[in-house]
C-alpha positions in Angstrom: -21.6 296.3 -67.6 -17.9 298.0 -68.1 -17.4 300.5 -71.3 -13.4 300.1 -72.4 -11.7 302.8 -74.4 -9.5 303.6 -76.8 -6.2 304.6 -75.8 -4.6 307.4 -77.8 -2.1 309.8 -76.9 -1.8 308.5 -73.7 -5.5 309.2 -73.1 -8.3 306.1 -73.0 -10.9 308.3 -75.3 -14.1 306.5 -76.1 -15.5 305.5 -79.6 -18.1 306.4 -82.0 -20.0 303.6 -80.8 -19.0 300.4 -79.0 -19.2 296.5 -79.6 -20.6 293.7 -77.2 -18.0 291.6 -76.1 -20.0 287.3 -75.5 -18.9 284.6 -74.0 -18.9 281.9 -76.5 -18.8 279.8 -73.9 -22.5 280.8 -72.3 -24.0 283.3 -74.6 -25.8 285.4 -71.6 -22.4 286.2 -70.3 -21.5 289.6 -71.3 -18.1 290.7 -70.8 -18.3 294.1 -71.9 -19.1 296.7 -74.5 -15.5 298.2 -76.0 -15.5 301.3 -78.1 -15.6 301.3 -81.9 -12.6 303.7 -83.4 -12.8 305.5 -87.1 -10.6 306.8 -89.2 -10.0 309.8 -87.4 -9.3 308.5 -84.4 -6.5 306.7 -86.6 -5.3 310.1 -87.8 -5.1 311.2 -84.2 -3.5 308.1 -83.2 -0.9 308.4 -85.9 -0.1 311.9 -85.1 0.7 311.6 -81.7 2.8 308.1 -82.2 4.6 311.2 -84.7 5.5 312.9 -82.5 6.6 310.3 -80.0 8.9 308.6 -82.1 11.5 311.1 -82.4 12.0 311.2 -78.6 11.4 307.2 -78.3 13.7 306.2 -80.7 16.6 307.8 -79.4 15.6 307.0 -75.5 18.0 305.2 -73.2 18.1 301.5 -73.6 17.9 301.0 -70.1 14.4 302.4 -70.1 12.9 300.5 -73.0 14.3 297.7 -70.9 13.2 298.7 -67.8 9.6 299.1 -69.1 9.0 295.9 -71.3 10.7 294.0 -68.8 7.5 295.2 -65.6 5.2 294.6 -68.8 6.6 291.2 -68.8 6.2 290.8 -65.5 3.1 292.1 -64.4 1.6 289.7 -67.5 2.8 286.7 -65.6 2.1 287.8 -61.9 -1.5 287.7 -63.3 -1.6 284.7 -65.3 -4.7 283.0 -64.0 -6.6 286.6 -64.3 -5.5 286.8 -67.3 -5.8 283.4 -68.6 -9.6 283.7 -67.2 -10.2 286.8 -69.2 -8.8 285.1 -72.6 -10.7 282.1 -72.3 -14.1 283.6 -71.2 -14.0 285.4 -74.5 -11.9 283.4 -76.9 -13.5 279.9 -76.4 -10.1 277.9 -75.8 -9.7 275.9 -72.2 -8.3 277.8 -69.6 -4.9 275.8 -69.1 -4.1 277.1 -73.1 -5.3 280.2 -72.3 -3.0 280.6 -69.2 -0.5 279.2 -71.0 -1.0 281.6 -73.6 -0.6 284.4 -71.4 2.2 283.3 -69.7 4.3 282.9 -73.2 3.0 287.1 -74.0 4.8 287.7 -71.0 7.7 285.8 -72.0 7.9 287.3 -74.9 7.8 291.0 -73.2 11.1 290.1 -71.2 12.8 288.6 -73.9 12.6 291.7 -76.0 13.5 293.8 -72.6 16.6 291.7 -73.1 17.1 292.5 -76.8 16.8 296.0 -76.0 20.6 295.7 -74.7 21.3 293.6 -77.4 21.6 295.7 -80.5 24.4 295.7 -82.0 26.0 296.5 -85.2 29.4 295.9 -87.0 32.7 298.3 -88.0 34.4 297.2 -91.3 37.3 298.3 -92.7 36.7 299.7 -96.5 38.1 299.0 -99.3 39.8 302.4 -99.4 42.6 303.4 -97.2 42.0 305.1 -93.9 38.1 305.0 -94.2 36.0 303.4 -91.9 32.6 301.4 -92.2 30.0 300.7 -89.5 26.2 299.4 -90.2 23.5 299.8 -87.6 20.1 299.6 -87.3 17.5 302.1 -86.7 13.7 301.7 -85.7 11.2 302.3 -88.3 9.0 305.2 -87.3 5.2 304.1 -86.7 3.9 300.8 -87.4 0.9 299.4 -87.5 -0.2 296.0 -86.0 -2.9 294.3 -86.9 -3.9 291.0 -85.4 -6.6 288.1 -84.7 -8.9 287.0 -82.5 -7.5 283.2 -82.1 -4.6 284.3 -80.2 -5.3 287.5 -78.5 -2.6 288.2 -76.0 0.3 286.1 -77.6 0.0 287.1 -81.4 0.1 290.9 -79.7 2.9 290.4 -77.8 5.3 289.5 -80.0 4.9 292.0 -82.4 4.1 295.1 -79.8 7.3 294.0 -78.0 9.9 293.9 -80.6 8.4 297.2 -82.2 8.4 299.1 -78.7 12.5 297.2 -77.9 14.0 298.8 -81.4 12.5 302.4 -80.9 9.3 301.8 -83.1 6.3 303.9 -82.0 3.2 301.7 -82.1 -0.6 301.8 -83.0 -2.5 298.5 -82.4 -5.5 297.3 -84.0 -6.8 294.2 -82.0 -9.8 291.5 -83.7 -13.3 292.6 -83.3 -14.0 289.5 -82.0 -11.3 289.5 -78.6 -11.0 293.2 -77.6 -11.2 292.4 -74.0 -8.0 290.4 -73.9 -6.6 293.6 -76.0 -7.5 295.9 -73.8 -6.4 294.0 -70.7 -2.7 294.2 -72.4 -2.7 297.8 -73.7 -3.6 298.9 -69.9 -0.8 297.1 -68.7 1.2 298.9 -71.3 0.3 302.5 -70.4 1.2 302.0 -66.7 4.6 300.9 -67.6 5.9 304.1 -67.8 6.1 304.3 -71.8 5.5 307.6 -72.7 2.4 309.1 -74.3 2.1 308.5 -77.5 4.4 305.4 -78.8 2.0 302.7 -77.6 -1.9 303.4 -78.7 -4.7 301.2 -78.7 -7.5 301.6 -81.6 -10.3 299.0 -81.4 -12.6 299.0 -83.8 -13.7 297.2 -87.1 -10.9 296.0 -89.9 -12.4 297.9 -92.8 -12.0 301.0 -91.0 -8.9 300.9 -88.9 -7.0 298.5 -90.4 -7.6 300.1 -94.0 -6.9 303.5 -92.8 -3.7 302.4 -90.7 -2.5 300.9 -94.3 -3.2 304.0 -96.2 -2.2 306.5 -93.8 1.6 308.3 -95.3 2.7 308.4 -91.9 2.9 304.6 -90.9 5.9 303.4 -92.2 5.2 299.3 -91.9 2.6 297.5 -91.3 2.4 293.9 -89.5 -0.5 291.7 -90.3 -1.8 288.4 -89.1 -5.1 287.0 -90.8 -6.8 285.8 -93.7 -5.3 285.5 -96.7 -7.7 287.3 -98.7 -7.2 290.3 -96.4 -3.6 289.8 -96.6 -2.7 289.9 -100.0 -5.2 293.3 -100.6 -3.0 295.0 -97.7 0.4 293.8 -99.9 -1.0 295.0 -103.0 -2.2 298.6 -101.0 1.3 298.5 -99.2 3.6 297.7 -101.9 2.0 300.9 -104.0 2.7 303.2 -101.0 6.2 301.8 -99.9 5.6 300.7 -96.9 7.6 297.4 -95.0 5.5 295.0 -94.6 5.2 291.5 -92.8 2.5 288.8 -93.4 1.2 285.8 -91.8 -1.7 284.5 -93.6 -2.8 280.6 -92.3 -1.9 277.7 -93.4 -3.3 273.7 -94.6 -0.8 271.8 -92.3 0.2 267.7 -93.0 0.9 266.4 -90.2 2.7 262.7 -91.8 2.2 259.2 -90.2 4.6 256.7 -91.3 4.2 252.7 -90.9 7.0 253.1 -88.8 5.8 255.7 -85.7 5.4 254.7 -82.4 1.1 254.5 -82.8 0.3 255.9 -79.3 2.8 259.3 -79.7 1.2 259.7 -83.7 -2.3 259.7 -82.5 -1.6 261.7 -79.5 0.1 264.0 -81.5 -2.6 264.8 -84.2 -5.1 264.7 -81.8 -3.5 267.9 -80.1 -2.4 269.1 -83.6 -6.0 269.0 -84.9 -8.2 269.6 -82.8 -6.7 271.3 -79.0 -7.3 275.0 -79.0 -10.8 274.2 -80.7 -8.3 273.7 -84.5 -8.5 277.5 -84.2 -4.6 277.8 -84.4 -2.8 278.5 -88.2 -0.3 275.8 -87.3 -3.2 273.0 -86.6 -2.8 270.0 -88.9 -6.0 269.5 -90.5 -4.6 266.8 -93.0 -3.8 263.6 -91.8 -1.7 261.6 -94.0 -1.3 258.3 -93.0 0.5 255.6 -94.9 -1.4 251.9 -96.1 0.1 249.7 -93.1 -0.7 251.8 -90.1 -3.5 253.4 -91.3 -6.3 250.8 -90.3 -4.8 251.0 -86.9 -4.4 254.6 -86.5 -8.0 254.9 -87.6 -9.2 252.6 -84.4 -6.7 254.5 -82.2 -8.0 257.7 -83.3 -12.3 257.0 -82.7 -10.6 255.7 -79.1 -8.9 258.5 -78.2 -11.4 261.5 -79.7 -14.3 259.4 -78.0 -12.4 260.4 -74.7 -12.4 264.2 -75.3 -14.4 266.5 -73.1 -16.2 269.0 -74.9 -17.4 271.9 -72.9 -17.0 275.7 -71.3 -13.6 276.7 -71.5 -13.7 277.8 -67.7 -14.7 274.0 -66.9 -11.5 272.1 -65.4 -11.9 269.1 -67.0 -13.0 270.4 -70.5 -10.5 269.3 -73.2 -12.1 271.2 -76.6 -14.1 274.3 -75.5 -16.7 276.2 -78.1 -15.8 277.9 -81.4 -15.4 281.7 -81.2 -18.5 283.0 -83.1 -21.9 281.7 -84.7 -19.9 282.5 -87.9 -17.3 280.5 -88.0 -19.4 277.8 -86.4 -21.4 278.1 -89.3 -18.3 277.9 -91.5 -16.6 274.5 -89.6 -20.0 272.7 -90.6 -20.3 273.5 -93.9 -16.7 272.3 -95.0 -17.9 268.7 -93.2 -21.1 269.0 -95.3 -18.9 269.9 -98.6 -16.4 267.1 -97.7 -19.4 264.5 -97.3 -20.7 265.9 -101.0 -17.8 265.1 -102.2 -17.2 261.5 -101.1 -15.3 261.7 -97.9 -16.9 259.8 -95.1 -17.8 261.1 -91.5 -16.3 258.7 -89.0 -16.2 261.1 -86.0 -18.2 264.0 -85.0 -18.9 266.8 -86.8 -22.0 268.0 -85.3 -23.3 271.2 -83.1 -23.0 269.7 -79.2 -25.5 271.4 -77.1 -23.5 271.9 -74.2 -24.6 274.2 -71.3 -22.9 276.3 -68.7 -23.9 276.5 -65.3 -26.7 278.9 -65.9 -28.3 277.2 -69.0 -27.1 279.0 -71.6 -25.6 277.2 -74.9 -22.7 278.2 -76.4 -21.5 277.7 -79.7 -19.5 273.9 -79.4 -19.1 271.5 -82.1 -17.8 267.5 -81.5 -14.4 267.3 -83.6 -14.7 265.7 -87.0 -12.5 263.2 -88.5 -13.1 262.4 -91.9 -11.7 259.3 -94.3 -11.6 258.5 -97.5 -10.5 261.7 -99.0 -8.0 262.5 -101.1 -5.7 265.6 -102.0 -8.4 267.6 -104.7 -11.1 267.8 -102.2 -11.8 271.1 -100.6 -11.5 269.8 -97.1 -7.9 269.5 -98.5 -7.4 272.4 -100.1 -9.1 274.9 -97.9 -8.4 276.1 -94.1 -11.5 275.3 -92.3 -10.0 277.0 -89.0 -11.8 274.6 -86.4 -11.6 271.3 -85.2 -11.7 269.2 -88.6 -9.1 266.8 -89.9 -9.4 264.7 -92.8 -7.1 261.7 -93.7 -5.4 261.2 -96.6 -4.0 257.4 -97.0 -0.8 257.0 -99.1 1.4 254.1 -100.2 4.9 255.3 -98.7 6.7 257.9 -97.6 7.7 259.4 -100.8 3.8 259.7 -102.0 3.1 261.4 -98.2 5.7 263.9 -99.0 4.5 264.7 -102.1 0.9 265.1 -100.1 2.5 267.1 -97.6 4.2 269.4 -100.0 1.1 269.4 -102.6 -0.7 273.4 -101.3 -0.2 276.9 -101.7 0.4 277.0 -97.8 3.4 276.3 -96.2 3.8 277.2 -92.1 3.9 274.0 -90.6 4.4 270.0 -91.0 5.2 267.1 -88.6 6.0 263.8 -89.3 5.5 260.7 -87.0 8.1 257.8 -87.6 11.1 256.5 -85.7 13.3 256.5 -88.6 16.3 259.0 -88.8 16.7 258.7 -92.7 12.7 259.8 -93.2 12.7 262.2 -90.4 15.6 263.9 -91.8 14.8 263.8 -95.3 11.6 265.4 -94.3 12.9 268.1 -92.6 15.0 269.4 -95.6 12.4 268.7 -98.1 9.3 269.9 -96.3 8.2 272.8 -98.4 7.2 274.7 -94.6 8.3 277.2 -92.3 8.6 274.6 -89.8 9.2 271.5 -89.3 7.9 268.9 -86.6 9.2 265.4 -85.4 7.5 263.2 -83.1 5.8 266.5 -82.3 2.6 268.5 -82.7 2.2 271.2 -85.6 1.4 273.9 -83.3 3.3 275.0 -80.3 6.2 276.9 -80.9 8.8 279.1 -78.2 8.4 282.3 -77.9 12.5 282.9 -78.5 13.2 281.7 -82.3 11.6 282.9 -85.3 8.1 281.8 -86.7 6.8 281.8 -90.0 6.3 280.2 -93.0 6.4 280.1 -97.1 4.5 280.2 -100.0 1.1 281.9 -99.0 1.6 281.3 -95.3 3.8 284.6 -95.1 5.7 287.2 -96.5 8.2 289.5 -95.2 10.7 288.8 -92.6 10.2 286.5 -89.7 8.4 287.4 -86.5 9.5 286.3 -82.9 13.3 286.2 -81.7 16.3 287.9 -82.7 14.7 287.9 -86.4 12.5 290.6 -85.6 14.8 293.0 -85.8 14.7 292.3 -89.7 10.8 293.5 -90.0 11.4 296.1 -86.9 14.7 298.0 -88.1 16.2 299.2 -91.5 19.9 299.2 -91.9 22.3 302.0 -92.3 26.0 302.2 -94.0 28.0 304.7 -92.2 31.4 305.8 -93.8 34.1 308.1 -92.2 37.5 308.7 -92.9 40.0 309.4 -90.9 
């Protein structure tokens, strides 16, 4: 069995203990034991992004380019690897895991480009023969603190626009995927970054990710998770001035209307609910389906989910692989007991699926559940179960799914099924979300343009694309006069 470190300082130092890295898939198959940081390794790991930053953020923007760029491409020369690694200790199927590896590396060559992209603007003032030019300047150190459902991806694109705009970095991965973490920050350190702007601390969340947020010395801090966790970092941040960006889940409608092609809207929420194990923020767990189509969509729904191949995520022909953790396995069954309490009825699923790898070992799988019959107070409705669950909600009309769709506290992202250009674009102005599906699934985004979302989906600027730069930079007003 390997020991991974921590990487601080340009040195992989290991931990006051370490952590057992399982297979979710086959529960004997240990991938490794990965050191366990404190809070002093995050003072250390502060100190020396310190002192990196001063020389970082003034380097040559050839050589920020030049590095994120062989990141970039060393990530997709070893996709499969890769891909392997995430979905051995992640859960999802290995084409989504590839996938997801090969948008991380997308989204390291994209920033390479933005890294000869800043720009700025000269104004004239107000006042005669004085000059005005705003710029933008990196940060200092940030903190990055992200899950365990996307491992390599969620990383990516906020080490890569933090590293383009002169940001010195320290990284605290999930406790649940450090392998995939690790695999990345490796691949980092051989790019020919200096020591010191890029460190790795792996560990658990109430000790590195509380110390990274109290430290004086990190200047911002980017968080993806729970929104319990969330909103105590904001509260913590906003005390200590520091910038801060937020993405915190989400309850996402995905809208049928009478109208929609039936094959496309079942299609559609079936990858929207339930592909990726439901373990995305962007999976549509409610289904709301209007009076006409719904007995239909119902019958196409049973057909198609009875069709899905439940198994290990390495297997080529599984189509929903296991849940990350007992936890949360734990947690996806309840909220089908709860919905069943409260009156919704079980038409798919729902149960622990003993499936077995090829040495015998279960994992921890679950058949998806659909649930009927429910309506918008229930919990199951309310509450982001995080695995494959969907509910269905049926309405009279357009107008009453809208007011469905819109009716949470979350707001990242809604699709509507329906071949009608008056709903579709009605929807995609009134939609209270940070994006917007037609005729597509909820989740699945590109790497290039921002993502994000309102109400207590997120807070703070948008992450991905040019619109980065808003978390990753401050702006500065330069006068001069002649």
């Amino acid at each position: 069995m390997s020991n991974y470190h921590n990487l601080i300082g340009g040195q992989w130092r290991a931990g006051h203990s370490t952590s057992t890295n399982i297979n979710p898939s086959n529960l004997a198959d240990v991938i490794g034991d990965y050191a366990q940081g404190d809070a002093n390794d995050v003072q250390t790991a502060v100190a020396c992004a310190k002192d990196a930053f001063a020389n970082w953020s003034h380097s040559c923007i050839q050589a920020r380019h030049d590095a994120l760029d062989k990141i970039g491409h060393e990530i997709l020369s070893r996709k499969d690897e890769l891909g392997e690694l995430l979905a051995r200790e992640e859960g999802k199927t290995r084409s989504e895991a590839v996938a997801e590896v090969m948008r991380a590396g997308q989204i390291f060559k994209f920033f390479a480009g933005e890294c000869l992209r800043l720009s700025g603007e000269a104004l004239p003032s107000v006042r005669p023969y004085v000059g005005v030019e705003i710029s933008r300047e990196p940060l200092g150190v940030v903190g990055l603190i992200t899950p365990w459902n996307f491992p390599m991806a969620i990383p990516a694109w906020k080490i890569a626009p933090a590293l383009a705009y002169g940001n010195c970095v320290v990284f605290k991965p999930a406790e649940l995927t450090p392998g995939s973490a690790w695999a990345l920050a490796e691949i980092i350190h051989r790019s020919g970054i200096p020591a010191g702007v890029f460190n790795l601390l792996m560990g658990r969340g109430r000790v590195i990710g509380e110390a990274l947020v109290n430290h004086p010395d990190v200047a911002a801090i980017s968080f993806t998770g729970s929104g319990a966790v969330g909103r105590g970092i904001a509260l913590r941040a906003i005390e200590l001035g520091k910038k801060l960006q937020l993405e915190m889940g989400g309850k996402n409608p995905q809208i049928v209307l009478d109208d929609a092609n039936l094959a496309q809207a079942v299609e559609l929420s079936v990858q929207s609910a339930f592909y990726s194990t439901g373990q995305r923020c962007t999976a549509a767990s409610r289904l709301i389906v209007t009076q006409k189509i719904y007995p239909a969509f119902i019958e196409a729904m049973q057909a198609r989910m009875a069709h899905l191949k439940i198994g290990s995520a390495l297997a080529k022909d599984t189509d929903i692989g296991p849940v990350v953790s007992q936890a949360q396995l734990e947690q996806d069954l309840s909220y089908v007991t709860i919905a069943r309490e409260e009156g919704g009825k079980l038409l798919s699923g729902g149960q622990r699926v003993n499936c077995h790898s090829g040495s015998g070992d279960k994992g921890y799988f679950m058949a998806p559940a659909l649930l009927t019959d429910t309506h918008q107070a229930m919990r199951i409705n309310r509450e982001e179960v995080f695995g494959p669950v969907a509910s269905v909600m049926r309405v009279k009309d357009y107008e009453s799914a809208l007011a469905a769709a819109n009716d949470t506290v979350f707001g990242l992202s809604a699709g509507i099924a329906t071949t009608s250009l008056k709903y579709a674009t009605h929807f995609k102005r009134h939609s209270q979300a940070g994006m917007v599906m037609v005729n597509l699934p909820t989740a699945g985004v590109d790497y290039h343009v921002p993502f994000g979302g309102r109400k207590g989906s997120s807070y703070g600027p948008r992450e991905q694309g040019h619109y980065a730069q808003e978390f990753y930079t401050t702006v500065k007003t330069a006068y001069t006069i002649a």
